[in-house]
C-alpha positions in Angstrom: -13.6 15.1 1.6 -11.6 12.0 1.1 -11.6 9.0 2.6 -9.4 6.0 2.3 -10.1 2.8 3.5 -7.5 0.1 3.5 -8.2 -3.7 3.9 -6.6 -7.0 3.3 -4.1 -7.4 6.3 -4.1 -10.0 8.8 -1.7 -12.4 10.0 0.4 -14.9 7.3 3.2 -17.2 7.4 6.6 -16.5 6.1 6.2 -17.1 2.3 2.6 -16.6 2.1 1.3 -13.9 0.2 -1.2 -11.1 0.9 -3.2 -8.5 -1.2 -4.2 -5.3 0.5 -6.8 -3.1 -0.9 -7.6 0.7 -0.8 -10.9 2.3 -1.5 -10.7 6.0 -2.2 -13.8 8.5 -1.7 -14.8 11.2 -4.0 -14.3 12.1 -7.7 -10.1 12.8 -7.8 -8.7 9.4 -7.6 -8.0 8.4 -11.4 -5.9 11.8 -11.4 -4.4 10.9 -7.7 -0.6 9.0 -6.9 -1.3 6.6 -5.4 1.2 5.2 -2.5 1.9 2.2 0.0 3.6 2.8 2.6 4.4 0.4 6.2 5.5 1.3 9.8 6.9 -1.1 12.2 7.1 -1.1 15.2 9.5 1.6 16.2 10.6 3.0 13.2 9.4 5.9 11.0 6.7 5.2 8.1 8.7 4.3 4.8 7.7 4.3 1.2 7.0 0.9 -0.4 5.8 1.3 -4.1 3.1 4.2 -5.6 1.8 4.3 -9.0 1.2 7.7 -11.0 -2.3 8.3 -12.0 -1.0 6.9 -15.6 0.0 3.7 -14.2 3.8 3.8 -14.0 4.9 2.3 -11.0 8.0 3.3 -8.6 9.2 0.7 -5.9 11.9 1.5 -3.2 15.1 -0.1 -3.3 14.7 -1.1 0.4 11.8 -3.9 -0.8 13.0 -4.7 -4.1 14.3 -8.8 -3.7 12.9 -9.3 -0.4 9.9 -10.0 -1.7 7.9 -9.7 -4.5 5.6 -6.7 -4.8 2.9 -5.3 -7.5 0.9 -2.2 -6.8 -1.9 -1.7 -8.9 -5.0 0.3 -9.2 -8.4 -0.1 -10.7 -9.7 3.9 -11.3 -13.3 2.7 -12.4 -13.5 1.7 -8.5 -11.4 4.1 -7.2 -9.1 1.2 -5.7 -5.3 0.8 -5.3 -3.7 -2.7 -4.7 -0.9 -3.8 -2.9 0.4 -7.6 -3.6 2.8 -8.9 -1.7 4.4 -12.4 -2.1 7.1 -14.6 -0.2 6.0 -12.5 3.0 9.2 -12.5 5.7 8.7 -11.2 9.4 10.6 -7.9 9.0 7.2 -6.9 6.3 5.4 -7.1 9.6 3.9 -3.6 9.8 1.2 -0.9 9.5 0.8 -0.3 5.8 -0.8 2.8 4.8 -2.5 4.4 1.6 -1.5 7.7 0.5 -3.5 9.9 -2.0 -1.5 12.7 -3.6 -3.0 15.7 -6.3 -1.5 18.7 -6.6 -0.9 20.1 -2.8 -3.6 17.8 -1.3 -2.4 14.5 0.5 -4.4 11.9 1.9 -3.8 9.2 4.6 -6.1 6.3 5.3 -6.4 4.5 8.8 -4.0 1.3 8.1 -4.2 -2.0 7.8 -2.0 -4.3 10.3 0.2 -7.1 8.5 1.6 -9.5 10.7 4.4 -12.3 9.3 4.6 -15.1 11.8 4.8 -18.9 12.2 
């Protein structure tokens, strides 16, 4: 069974910068996509970036320029990354990891990002 546990959220000012982390259980990850994805407040869960399990990365067009993103991932401990830079207060959201192989999807529990002064 896998488990994904995200971390790295908290509360930041508009322009600050944050890195979230995901920790991925069991033996599948280097061969997993690996997504981000965020839900505000009262809208639906959107894609933000995911990486394949060869590293080649895909971002939405809904995040590109409003602020600067890198997703990431480390395989040797089974860890994705999310960097996010010049924060604004519509980023504030859930963000979730997402593990995809074959017909097998994972969520993990979310991490709460709040962009305030």
């Amino acid at each position: 069974q896998v488990q994904l546990v995200e971390s790295g959220g908290g509360l930041v000012q508009p322009g600050g910068s944050l890195r979230l982390s995901c920790a991925a259980s069991g033996s599948i990850f280097s061969y997993s996509i690996m997504s981000w994805y965020r839900q505000a407040p009262g809208k639906q869960r959107e894609l933000v970036a995911s990486i394949s399990n060869g590293g080649r990365t895909t971002y939405v067009d809904s995040v590109k320029g409003r602020f600067t993103i890198s997703i990431s991932r480390d395989n040797a401990k089974n860890t994705v990354y999310l960097q996010m830079n010049s924060l604004k207060p519509d980023d504030t959201a859930v963000y979730y990891c997402r593990q995809d192989l074959d017909i097998r999807t994972y969520w993990g529990q979310g991490t709460q990002v709040t962009v305030s002064s």
